[in-house]
Backbone as a ProteinNet text record, in pm:
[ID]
protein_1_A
[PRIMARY]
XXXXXXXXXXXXXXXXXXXXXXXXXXXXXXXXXXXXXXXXXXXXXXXXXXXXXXXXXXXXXXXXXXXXXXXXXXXXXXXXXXXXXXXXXXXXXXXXXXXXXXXXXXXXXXXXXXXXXXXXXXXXXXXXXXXXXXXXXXXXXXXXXXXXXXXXXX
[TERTIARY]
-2691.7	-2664.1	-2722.8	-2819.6	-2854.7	-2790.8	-2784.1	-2691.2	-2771.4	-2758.9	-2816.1	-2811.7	-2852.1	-2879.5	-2740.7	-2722.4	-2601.5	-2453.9	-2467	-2330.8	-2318.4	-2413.9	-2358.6	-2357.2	-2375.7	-2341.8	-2169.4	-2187.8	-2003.2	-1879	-1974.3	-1953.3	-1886.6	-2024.6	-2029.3	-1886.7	-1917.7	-1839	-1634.2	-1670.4	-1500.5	-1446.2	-1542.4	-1555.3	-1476.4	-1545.4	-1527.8	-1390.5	-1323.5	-1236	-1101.1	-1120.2	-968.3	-935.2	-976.2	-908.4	-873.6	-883.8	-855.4	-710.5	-751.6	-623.5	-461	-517.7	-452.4	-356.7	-424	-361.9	-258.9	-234.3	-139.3	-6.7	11.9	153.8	193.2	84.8	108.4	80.8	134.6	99.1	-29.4	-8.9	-84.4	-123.5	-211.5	-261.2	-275.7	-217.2	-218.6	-380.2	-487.5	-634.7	-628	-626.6	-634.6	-570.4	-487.7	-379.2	-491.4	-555.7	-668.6	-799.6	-827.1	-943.1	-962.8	-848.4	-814.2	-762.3	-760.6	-688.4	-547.6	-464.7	-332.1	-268.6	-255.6	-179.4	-256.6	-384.3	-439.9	-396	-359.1	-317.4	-170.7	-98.7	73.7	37.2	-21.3	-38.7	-106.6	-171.3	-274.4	-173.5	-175.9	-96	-123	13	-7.2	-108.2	-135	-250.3	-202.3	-236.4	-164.3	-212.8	-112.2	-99.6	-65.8	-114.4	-114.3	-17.6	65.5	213.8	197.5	204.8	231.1	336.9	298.2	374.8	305.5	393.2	344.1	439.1	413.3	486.4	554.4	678.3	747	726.3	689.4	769.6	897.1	980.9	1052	1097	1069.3	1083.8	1262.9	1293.1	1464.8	1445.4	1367.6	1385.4	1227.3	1180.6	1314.2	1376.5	1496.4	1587.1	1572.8	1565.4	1544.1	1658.1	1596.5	1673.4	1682.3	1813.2	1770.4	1678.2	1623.9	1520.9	1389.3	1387.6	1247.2	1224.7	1236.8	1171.8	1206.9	1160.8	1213.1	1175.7	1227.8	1206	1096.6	1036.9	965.1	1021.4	1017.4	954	1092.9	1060.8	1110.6	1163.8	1210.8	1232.3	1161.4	1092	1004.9	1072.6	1121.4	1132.9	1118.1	1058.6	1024.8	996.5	1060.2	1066.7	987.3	919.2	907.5	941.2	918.7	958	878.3	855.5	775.9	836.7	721.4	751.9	825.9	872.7	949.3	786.8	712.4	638.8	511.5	517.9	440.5	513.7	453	508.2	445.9	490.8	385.9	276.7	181.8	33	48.6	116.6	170.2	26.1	-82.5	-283.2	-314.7	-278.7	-343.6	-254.3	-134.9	-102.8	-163.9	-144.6	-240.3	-163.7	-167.2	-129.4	-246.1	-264.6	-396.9	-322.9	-421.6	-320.1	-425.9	-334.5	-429.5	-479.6	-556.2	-616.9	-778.7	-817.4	-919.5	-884.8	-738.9	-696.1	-788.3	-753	-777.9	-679.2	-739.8	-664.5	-576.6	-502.7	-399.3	-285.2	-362.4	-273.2	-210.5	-378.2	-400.1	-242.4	-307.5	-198.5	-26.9	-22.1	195.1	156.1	94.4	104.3	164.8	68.2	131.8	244.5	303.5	479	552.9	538.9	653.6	582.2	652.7	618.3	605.2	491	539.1	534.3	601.9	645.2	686.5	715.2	695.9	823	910.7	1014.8	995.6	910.7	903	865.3	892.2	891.9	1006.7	979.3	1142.9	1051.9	1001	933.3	1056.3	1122.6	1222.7	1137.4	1057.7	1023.3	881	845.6	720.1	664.3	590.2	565	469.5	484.4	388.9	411.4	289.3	267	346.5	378.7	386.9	332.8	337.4	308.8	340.4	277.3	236.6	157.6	239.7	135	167.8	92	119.3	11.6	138.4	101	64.2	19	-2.2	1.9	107.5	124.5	67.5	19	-53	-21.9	6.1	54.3	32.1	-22.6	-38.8	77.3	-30.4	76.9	-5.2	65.3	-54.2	-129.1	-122.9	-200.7	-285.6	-260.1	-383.3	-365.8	-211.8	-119.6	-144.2	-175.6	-134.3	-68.2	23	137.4	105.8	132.7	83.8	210.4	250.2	328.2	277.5	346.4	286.3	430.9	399.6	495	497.3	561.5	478.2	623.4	586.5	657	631.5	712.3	688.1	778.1	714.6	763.7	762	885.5	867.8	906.1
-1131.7	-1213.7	-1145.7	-1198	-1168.3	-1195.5	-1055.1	-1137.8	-1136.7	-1245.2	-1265.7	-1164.9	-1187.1	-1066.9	-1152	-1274.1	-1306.4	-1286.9	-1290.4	-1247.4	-1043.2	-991.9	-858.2	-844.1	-918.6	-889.9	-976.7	-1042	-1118.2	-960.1	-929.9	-811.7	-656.6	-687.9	-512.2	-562.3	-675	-746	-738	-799.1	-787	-651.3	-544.5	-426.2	-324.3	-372.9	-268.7	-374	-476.7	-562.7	-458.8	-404.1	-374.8	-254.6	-119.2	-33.7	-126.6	-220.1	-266.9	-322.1	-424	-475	-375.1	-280.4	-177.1	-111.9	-134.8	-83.3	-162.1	-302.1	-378.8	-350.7	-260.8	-222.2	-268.1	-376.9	-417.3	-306.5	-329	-211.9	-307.2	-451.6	-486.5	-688	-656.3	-752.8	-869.5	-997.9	-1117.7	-1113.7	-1107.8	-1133.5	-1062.9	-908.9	-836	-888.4	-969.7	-1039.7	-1114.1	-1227.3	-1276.7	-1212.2	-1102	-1049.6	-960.6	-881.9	-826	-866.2	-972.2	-1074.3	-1017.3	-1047.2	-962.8	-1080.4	-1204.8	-1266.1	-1310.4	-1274.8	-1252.6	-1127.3	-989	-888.1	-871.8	-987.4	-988.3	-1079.8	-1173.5	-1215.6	-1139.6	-1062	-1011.2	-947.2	-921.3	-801.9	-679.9	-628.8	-474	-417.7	-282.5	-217.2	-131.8	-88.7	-17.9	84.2	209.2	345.8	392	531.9	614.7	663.4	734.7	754.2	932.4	980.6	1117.1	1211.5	1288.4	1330.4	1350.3	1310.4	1303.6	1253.6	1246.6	1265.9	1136.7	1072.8	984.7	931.4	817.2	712.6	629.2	653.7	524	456.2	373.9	248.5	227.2	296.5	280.6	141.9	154.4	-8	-12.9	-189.8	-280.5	-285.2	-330.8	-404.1	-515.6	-543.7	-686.8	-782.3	-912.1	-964.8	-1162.6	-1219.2	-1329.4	-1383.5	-1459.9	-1521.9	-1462.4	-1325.8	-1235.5	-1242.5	-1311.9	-1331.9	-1236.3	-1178.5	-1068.3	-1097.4	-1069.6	-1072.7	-974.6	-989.5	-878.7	-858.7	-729.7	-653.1	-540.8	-496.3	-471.4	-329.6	-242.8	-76.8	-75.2	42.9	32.7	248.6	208	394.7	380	534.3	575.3	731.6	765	885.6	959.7	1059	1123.2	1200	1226.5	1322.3	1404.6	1543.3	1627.7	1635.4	1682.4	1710.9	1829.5	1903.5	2072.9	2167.2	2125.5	2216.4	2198.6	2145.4	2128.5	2060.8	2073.7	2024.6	1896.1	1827.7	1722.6	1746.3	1702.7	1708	1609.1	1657	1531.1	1502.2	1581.9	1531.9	1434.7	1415.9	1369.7	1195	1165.5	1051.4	922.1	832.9	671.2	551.1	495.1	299	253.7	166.7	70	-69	-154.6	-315.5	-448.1	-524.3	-592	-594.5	-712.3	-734.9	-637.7	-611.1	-511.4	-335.4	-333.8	-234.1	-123.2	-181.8	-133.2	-30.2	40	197.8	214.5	231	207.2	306.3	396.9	577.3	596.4	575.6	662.4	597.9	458.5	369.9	398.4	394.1	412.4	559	629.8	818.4	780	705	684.9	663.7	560	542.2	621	691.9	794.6	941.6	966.2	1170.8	1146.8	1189.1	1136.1	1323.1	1335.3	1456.9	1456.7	1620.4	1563.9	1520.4	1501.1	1404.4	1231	1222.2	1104	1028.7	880.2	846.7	759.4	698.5	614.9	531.7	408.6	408.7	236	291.7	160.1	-10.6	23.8	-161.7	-186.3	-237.2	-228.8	-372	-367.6	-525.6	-595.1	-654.3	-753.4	-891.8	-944.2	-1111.2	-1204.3	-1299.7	-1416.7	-1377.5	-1408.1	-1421.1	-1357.9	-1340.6	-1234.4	-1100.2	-1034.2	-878.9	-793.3	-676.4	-574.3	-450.6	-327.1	-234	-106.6	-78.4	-30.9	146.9	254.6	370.7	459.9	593.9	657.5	826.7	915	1056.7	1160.2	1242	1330.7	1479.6	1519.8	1677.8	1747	1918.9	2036.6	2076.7	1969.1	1953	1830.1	1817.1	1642.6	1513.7	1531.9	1412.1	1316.9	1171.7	1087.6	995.1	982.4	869.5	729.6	594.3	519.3	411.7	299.1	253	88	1.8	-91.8	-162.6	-252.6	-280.6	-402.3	-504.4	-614.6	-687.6	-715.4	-806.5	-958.6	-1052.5	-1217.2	-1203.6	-1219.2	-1197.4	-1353.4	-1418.5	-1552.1	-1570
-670.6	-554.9	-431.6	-337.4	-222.3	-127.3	-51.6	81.6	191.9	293.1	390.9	529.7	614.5	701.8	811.3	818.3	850.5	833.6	661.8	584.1	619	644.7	663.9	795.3	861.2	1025.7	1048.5	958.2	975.1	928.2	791.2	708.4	822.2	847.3	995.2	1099.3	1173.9	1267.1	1219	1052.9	1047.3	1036.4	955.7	954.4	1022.8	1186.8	1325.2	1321.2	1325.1	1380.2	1323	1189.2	1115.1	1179	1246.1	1319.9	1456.1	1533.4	1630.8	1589.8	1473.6	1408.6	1408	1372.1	1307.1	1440.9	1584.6	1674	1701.1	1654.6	1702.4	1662	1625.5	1517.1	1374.1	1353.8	1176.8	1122	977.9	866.2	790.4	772.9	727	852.3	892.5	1000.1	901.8	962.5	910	857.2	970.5	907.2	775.1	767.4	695.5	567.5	526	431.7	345.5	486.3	426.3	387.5	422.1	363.8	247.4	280.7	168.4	32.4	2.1	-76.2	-119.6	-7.3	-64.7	-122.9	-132.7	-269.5	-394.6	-416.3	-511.1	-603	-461.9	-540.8	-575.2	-489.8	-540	-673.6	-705.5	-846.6	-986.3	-937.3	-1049.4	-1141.2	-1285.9	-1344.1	-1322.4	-1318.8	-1326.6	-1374.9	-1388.3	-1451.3	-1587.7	-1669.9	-1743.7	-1725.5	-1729.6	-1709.2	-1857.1	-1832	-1967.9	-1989.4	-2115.3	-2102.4	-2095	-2012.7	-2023.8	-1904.9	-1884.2	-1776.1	-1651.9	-1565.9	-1437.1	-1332.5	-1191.6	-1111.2	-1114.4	-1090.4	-1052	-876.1	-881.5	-758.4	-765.1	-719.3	-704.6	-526.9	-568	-435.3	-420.1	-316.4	-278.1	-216.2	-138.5	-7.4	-26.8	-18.3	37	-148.6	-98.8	-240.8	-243.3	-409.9	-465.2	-406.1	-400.9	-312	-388.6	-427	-510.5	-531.1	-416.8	-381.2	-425.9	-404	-371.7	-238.9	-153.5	-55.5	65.9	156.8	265.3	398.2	516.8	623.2	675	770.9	845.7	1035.4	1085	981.6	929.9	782.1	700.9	654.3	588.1	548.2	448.8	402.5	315.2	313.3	166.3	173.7	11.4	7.6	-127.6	-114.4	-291	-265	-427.3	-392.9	-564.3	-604.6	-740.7	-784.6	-911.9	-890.9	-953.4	-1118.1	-1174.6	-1366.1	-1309	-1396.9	-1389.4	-1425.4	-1438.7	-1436	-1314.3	-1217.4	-1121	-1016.6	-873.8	-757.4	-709.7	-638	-571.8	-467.7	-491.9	-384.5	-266.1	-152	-78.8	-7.8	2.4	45.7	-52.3	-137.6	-216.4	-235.8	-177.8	-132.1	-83.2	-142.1	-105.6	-89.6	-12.3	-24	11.6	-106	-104.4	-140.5	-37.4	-7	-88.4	-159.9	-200.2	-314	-323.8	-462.9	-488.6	-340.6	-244.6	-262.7	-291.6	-240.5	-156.7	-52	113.7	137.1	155	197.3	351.4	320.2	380.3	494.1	431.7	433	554.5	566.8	738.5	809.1	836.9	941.6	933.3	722.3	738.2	807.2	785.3	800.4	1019.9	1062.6	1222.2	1242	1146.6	1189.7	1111.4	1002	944.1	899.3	860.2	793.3	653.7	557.7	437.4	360.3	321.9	240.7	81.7	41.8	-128	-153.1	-98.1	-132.8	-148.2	-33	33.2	124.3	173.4	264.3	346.8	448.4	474.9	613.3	604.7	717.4	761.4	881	918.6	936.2	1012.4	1095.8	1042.7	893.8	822.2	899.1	948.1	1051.8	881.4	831.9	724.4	752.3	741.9	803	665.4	699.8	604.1	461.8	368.8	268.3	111.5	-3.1	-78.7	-45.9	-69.1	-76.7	-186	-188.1	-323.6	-232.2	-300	-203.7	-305.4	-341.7	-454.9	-430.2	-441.7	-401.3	-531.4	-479	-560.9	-471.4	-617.1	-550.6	-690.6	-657.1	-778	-769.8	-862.2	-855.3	-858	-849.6	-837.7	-987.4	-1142.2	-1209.2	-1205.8	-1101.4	-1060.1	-1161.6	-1207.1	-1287.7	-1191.3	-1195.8	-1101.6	-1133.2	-1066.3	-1069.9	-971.3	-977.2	-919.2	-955.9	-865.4	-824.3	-761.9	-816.5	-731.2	-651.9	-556.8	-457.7	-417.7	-520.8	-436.5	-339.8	-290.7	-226.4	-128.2	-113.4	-77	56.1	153.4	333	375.3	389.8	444.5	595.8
[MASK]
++++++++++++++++++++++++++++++++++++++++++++++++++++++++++++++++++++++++++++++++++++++++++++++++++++++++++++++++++++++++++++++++++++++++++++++++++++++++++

């Protein structure tokens, strides 16, 4: 497929747009929802992971909720936990958004501290819709553990 010298200047253009986005206080910018295909990536299946040992995530908040459905903006805390024979690599930490998974890090790292326990970030601003947040954290044998997150914001 050829792309036109138009389609990569829309390309460059939305490009420079997502750190601007990013200053507005979303974690994830309504545009960004649409570009990133984040309810493509709240639908897709999981991925399968290998069974061995490695570091644990678990997602405290938000809590499942009848409906599924959640308000914004929202608590988003999670915490891990190391094998007994290695510690967690808290550098080596990721949220990637989306069916794109668009990296994500940098931006939660502005509103909370993330450490090898965890994280706890209170007022997660997310637009309308489906999303899936997909968390990723290794250990000091470069085990990686990975996590997905989806959640439906009405």
């Amino acid at each position: 497929m050829k792309t036109t010298k138009s389609q990569l200047m829309a390309l460059t253009l939305s490009c420079a747009l997502v750190p601007a986005m990013a200053q507005e206080n979303w974690l994830i910018h309504p545009a960004e929802a649409v570009q990133f295909e984040g309810e493509a990536g709240f639908m897709a299946p999981p991925g399968l992971r290998a069974r061995a040992a490695m570091p644990f995530i678990d997602i405290l908040q938000p809590e499942s909720v009848p409906d599924g459905k959640l308000k914004s903006p929202l608590a988003i805390a999670v915490s891990f936990r190391p094998q007994v024979d290695a510690e967690i690599d808290v550098s080596t930490f990721k949220v990637l958004y989306g069916g794109l998974k668009f990296d994500i890090t940098s931006r939660l790292a502005q509103y909370t501290r993330i450490s090898a326990q965890g994280f706890k970030l209170e007022n997660a601003n997310i637009p309308k819709g489906k999303h899936r947040l997909t968390l990723q954290i290794q250990d000091t044998k470069q085990r990686v553990a990975e996590r997905e997150l989806r959640i439906e914001v009405e």
